[in-house]
LUMNU-318749 format. One line per field, with one value per atom (N, C-alpha, C, CB): atom name; residue number from 1; x, y, z; residue in three letters. Coordinates in pm, 1 decimal, always signed. Glycine has a CB too. Example, Ala and Ser with C-alpha at 12.3 -4.5 7.8 and 13.67 -1.06 7.14 Angstrom:
# residues 2
atomo = (N:CA:C:CB:N:CA:C:CB)
num = (1:1:1:1:2:2:2:2)
u = (+1319.0:+1230.0:+1320.0:+1130.8:+1285.0:+1367.0:+1290.0:+1408.4)
v = (-569.0:-450.0:-330.0:-447.3:-225.0:-106.0:+3.0:-59.8)
w = (+780.0:+780.0:+780.0:+904.6:+708.0:+714.0:+787.0:+572.5)
residuo = (ALA:ALA:ALA:ALA:SER:SER:SER:SER)
This chain:
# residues 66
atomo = (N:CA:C:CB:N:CA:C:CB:N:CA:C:CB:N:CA:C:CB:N:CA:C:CB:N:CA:C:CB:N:CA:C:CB:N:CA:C:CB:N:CA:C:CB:N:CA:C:CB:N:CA:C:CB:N:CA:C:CB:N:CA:C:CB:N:CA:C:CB:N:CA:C:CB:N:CA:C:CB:N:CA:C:CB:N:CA:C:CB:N:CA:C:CB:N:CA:C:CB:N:CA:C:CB:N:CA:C:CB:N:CA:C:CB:N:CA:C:CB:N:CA:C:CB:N:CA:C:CB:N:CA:C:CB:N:CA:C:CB:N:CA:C:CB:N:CA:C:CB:N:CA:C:CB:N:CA:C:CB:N:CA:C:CB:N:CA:C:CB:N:CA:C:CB:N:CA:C:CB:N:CA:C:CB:N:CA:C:CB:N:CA:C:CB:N:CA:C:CB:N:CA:C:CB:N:CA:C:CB:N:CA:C:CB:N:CA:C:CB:N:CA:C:CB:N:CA:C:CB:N:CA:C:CB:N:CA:C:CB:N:CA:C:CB:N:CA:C:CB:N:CA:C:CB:N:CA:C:CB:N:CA:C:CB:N:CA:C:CB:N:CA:C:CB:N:CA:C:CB:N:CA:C:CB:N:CA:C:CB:N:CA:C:CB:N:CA:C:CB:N:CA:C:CB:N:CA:C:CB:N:CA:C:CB:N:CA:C:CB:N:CA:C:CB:N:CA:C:CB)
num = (1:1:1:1:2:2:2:2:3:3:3:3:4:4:4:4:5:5:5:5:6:6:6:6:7:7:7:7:8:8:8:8:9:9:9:9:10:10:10:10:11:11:11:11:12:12:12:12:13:13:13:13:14:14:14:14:15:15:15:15:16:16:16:16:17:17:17:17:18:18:18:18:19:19:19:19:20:20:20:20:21:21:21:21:22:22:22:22:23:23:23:23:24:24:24:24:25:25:25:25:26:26:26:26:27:27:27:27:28:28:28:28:29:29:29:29:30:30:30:30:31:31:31:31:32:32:32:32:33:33:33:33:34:34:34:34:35:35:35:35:36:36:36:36:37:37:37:37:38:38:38:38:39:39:39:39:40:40:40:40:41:41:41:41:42:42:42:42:43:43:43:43:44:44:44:44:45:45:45:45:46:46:46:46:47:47:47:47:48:48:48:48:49:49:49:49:50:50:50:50:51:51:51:51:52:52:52:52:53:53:53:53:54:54:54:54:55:55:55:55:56:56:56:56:57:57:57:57:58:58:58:58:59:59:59:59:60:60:60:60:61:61:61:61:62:62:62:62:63:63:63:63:64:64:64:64:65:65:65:65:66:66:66:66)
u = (-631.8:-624.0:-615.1:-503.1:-692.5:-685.8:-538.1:-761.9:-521.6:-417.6:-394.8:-377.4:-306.5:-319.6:-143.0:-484.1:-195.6:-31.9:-1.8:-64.4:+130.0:+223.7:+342.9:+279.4:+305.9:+381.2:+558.6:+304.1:+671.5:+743.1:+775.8:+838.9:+749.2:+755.7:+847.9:+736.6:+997.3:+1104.2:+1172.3:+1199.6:+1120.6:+1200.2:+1085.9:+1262.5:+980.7:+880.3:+895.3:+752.2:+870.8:+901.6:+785.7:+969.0:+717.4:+552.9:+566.8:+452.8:+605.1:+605.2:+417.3:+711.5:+322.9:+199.2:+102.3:+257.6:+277.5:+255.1:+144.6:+407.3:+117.3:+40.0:-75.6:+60.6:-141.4:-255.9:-295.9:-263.9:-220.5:-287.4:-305.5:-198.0:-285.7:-281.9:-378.8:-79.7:-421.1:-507.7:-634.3:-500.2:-704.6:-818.0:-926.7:-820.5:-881.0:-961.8:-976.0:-913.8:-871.6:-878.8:-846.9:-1058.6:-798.4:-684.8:-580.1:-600.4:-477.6:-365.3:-383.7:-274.5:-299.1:-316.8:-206.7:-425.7:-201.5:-17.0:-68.5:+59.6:+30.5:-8.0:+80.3:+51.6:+68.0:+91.7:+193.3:+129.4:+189.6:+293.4:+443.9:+330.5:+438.7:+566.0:+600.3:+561.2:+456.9:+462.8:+357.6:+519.6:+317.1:+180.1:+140.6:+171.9:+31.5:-72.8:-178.4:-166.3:-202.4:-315.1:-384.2:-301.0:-556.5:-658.9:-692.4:-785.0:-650.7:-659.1:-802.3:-560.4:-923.3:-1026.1:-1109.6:-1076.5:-1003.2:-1008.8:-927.7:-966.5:-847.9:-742.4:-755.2:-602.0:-761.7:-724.8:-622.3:-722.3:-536.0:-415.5:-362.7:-399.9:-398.4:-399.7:-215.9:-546.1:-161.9:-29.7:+4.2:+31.2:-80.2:-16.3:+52.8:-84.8:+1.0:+103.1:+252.3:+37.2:+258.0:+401.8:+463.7:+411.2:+407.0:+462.3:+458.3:+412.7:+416.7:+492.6:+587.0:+426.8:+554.4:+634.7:+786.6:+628.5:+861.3:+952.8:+1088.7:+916.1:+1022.1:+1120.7:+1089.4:+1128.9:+1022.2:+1040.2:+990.7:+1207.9:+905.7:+877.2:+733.9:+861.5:+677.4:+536.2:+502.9:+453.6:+486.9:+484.1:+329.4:+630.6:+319.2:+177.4:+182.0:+101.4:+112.0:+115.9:-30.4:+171.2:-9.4:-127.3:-207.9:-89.6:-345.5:-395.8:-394.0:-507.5:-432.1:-375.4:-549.6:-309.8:-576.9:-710.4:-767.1:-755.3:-715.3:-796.7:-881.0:-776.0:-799.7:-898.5:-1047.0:-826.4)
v = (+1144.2:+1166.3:+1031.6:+1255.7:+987.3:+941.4:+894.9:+1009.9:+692.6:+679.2:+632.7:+611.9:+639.8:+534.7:+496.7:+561.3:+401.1:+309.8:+396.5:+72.1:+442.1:+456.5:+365.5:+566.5:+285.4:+241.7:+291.4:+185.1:+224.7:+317.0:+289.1:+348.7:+314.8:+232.7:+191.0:+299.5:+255.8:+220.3:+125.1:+326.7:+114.4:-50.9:-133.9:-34.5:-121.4:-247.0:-327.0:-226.8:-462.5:-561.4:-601.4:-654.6:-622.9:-658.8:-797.0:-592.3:-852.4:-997.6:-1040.6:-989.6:-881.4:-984.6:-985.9:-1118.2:-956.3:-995.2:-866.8:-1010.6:-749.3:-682.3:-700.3:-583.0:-785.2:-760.4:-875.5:-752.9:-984.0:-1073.9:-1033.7:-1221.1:-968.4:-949.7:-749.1:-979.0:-743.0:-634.1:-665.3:-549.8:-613.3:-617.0:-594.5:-560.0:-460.4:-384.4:-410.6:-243.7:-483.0:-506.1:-350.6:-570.3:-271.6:-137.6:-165.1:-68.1:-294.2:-296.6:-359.1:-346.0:-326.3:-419.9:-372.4:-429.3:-461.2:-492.4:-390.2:-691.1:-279.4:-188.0:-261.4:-1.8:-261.8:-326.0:-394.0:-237.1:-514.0:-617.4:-587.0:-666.7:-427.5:-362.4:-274.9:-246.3:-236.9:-225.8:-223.4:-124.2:-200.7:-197.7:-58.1:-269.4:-59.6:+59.0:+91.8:+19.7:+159.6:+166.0:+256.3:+167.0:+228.5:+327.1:+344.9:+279.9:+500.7:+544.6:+600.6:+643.9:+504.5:+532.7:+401.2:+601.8:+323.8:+209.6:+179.3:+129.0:+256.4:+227.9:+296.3:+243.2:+198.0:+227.8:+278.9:+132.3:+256.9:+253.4:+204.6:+333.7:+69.1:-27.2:-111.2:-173.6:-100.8:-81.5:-227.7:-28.8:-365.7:-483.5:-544.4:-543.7:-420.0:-466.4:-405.8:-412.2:-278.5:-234.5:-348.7:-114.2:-422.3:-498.5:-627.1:-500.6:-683.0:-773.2:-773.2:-832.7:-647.2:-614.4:-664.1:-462.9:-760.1:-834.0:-713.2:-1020.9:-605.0:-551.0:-396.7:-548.6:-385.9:-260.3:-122.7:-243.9:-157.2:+4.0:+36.2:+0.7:-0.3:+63.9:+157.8:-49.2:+283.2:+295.9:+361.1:+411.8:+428.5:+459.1:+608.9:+372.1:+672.3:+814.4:+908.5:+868.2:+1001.1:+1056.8:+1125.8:+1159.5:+1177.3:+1211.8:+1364.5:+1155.7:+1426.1:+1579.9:+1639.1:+1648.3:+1741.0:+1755.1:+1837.3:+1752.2:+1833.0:+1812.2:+1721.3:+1858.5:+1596.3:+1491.1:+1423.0:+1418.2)
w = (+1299.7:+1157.3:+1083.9:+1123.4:+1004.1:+919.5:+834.2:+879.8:+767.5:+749.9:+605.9:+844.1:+498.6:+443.7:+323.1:+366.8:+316.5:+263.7:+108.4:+219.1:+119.6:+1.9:-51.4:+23.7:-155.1:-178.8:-245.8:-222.9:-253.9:-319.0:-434.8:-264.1:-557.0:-728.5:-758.9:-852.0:-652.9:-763.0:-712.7:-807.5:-571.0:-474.2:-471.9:-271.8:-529.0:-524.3:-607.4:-534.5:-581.8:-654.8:-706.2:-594.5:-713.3:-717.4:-729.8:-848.4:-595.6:-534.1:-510.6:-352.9:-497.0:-468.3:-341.0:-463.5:-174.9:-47.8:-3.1:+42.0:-72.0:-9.9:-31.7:-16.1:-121.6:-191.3:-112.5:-356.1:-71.9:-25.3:+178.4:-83.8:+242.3:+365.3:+329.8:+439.4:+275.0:+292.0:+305.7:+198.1:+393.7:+429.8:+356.5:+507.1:+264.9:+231.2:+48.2:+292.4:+32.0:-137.5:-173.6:-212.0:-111.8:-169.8:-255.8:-56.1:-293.4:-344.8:-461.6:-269.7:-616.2:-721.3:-740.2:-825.9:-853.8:-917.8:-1016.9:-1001.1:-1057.6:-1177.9:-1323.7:-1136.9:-1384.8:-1518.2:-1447.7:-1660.8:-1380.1:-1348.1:-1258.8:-1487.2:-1247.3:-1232.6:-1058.2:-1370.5:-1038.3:-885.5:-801.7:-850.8:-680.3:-620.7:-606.2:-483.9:-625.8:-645.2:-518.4:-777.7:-454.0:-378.1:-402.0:-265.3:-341.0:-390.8:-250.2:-503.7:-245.8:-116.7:-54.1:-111.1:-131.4:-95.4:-36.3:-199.4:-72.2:-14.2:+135.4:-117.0:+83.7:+229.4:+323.1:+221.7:+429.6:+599.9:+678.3:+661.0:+595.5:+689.4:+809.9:+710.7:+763.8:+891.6:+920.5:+844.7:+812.8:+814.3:+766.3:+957.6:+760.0:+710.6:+586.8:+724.8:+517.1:+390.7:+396.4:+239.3:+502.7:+539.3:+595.2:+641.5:+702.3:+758.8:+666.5:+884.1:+607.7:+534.2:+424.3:+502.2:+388.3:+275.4:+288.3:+256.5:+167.4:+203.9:+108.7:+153.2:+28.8:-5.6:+101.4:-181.6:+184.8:+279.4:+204.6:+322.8:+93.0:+13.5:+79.5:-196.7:+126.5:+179.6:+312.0:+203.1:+327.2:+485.8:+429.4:+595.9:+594.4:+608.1:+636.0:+725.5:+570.8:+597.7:+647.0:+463.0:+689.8:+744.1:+623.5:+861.3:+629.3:+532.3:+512.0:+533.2:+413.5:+405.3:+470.1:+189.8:+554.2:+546.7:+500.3:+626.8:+327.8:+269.0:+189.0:+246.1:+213.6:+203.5:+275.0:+211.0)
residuo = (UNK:UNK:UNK:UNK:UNK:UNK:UNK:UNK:UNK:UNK:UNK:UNK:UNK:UNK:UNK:UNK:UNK:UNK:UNK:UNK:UNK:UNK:UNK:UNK:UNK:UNK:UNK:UNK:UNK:UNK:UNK:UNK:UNK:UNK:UNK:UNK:UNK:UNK:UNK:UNK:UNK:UNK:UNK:UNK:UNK:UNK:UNK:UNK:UNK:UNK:UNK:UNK:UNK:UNK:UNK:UNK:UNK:UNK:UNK:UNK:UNK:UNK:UNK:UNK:UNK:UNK:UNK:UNK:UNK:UNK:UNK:UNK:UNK:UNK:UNK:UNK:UNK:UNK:UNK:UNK:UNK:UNK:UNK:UNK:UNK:UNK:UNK:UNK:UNK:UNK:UNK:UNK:UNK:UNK:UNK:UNK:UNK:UNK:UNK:UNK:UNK:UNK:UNK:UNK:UNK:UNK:UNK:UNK:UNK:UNK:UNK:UNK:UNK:UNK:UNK:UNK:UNK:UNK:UNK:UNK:UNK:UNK:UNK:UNK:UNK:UNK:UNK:UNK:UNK:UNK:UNK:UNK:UNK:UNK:UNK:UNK:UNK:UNK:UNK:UNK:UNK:UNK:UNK:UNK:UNK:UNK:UNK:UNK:UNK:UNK:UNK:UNK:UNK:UNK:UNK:UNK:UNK:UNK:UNK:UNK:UNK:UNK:UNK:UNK:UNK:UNK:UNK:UNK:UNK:UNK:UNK:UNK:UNK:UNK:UNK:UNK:UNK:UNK:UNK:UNK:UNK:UNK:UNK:UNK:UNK:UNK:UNK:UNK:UNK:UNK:UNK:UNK:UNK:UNK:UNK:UNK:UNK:UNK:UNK:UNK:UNK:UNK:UNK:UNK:UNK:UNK:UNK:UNK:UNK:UNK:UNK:UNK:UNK:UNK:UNK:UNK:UNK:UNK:UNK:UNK:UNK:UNK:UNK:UNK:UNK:UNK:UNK:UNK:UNK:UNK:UNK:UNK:UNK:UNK:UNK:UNK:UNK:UNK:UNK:UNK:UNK:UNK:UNK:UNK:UNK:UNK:UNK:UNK:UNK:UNK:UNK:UNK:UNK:UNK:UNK:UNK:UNK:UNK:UNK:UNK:UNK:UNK:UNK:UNK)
């Protein structure tokens, strides 16, 4: 199944660290305040979880109905 990154809005800091370690150009800063992903972009390859320095990102499976 298919994967992809959720960020969490209210512990993100929007330090930046995901956007720069994504592969896929999935992550942007939403009005300066947290990270956003476009889950049509995303893999779910898990590196912005893992750098994430405040711990809000995991990776979740996809619903099938996507």
């Amino acid at each position: 199944m298919k994967k992809y990154a959720v960020p969490n809005k209210t512990v993100c800091v929007a330090c930046g660290m995901c956007l720069k370690f994504c592969p896929r150009e999935a992550i942007t800063i939403h009005l300066g305040c947290h990270a956003l992903v476009d889950t049509e972009k995303c893999v779910g390859c898990g590196r912005c979880a893992k750098i994430c320095p405040a711990g809000c990102i995991t990776v979740t499976e996809r619903s099938a109905a996507k």
